[in-house]
C-alpha positions in Angstrom: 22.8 -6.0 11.5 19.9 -7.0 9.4 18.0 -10.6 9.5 17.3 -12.0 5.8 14.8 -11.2 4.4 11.2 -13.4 4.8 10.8 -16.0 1.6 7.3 -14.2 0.9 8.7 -10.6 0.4 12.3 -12.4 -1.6 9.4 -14.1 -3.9 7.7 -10.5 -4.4 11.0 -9.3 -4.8 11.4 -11.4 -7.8 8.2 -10.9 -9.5 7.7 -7.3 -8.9 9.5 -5.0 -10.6 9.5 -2.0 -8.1 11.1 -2.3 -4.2 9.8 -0.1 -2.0 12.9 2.2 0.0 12.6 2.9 3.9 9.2 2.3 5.2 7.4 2.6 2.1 4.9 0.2 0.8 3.0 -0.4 -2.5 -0.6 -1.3 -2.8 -3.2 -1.3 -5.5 -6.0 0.9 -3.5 -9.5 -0.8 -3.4 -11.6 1.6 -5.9 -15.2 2.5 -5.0 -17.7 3.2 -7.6 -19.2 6.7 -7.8 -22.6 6.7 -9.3 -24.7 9.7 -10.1 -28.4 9.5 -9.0 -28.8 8.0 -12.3 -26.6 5.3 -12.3 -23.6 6.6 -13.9 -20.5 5.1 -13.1 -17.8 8.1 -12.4 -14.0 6.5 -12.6 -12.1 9.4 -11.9 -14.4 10.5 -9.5 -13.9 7.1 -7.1 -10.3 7.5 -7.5 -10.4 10.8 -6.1 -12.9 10.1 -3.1 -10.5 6.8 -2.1 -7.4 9.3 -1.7 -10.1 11.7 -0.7 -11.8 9.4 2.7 -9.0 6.8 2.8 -9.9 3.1 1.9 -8.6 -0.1 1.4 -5.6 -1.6 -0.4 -3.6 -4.9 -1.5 0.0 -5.1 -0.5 1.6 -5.6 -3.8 5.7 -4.8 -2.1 7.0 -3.7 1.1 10.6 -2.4 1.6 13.1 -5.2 2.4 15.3 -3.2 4.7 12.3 -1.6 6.7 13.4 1.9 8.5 15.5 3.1 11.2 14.8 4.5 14.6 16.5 7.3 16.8 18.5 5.0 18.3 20.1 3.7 15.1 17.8 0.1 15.6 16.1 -1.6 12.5 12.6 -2.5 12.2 10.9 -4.2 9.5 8.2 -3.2 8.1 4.5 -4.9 10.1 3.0 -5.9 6.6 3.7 -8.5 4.3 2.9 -8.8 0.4 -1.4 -10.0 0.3 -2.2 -8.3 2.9 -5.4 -6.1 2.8 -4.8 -2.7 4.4 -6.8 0.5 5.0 -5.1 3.6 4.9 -5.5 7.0 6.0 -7.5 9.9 3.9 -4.8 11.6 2.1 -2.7 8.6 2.7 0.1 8.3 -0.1 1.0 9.0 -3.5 -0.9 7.7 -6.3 1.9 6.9 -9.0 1.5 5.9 -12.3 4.5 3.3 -13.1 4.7 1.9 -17.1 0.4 2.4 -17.7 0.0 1.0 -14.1 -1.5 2.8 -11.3 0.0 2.5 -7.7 -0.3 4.0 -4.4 3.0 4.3 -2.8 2.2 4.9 1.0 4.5 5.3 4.5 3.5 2.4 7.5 2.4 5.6 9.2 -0.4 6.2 6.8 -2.1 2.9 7.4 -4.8 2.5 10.8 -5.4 -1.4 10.5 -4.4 -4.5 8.8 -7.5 -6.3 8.0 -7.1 -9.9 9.5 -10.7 -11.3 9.5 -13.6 -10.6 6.5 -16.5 -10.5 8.0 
């Protein structure tokens, strides 16, 4: 019922230690810098204002199997591991796995995959 998987997600597979379940993705979310008036760079503060407004993120994993429909069918998952996403406000979970920060987020919670830098 399901095709094998693509050689770039079997290669992330191998090199990154979580896999992502249903239609769930991992990304390390783009950070913005807050800065006070003065110049004062506030971490926590960006990290809040990207789940905050939404942003951009790397695709670190996607889930192999992808997710299911009503009608029993499979689809895989439309992004592939590299790709540079932006994601809904509120988008995801931020998840803190062995002193690394990720943001675990559904296909539904990304608007566009970015396919040109302009």
């Amino acid at each position: 019922m399901f095709e094998a998987m693509s050689e770039v997600v079997a290669e992330a597979k191998k090199q990154f230690p979580l896999e992502p379940l249903h239609d769930r993705i991992i990304c390390e979310a783009h950070e913005n810098e807050a800065k006070t008036d003065g110049g004062i760079v506030l971490p926590e503060l960006a990290v809040e204002r990207v789940y905050k407004t939404g942003g951009t993120a790397t695709v670190l994993a996607v889930s192999p199997r992808g997710w299911i429909d009503d009608k029993g069918e499979r689809h895989l998952v439309e992004v592939e591991v590299g790709d540079e996403v932006i994601f809904a406000p509120h988008g995801g979970h931020f998840i803190k796995y062995k002193g690394v920060k990720y943001l675990f987020l559904a296909e539904q919670e990304i608007l566009a995959k970015v396919v040109k830098d302009v």
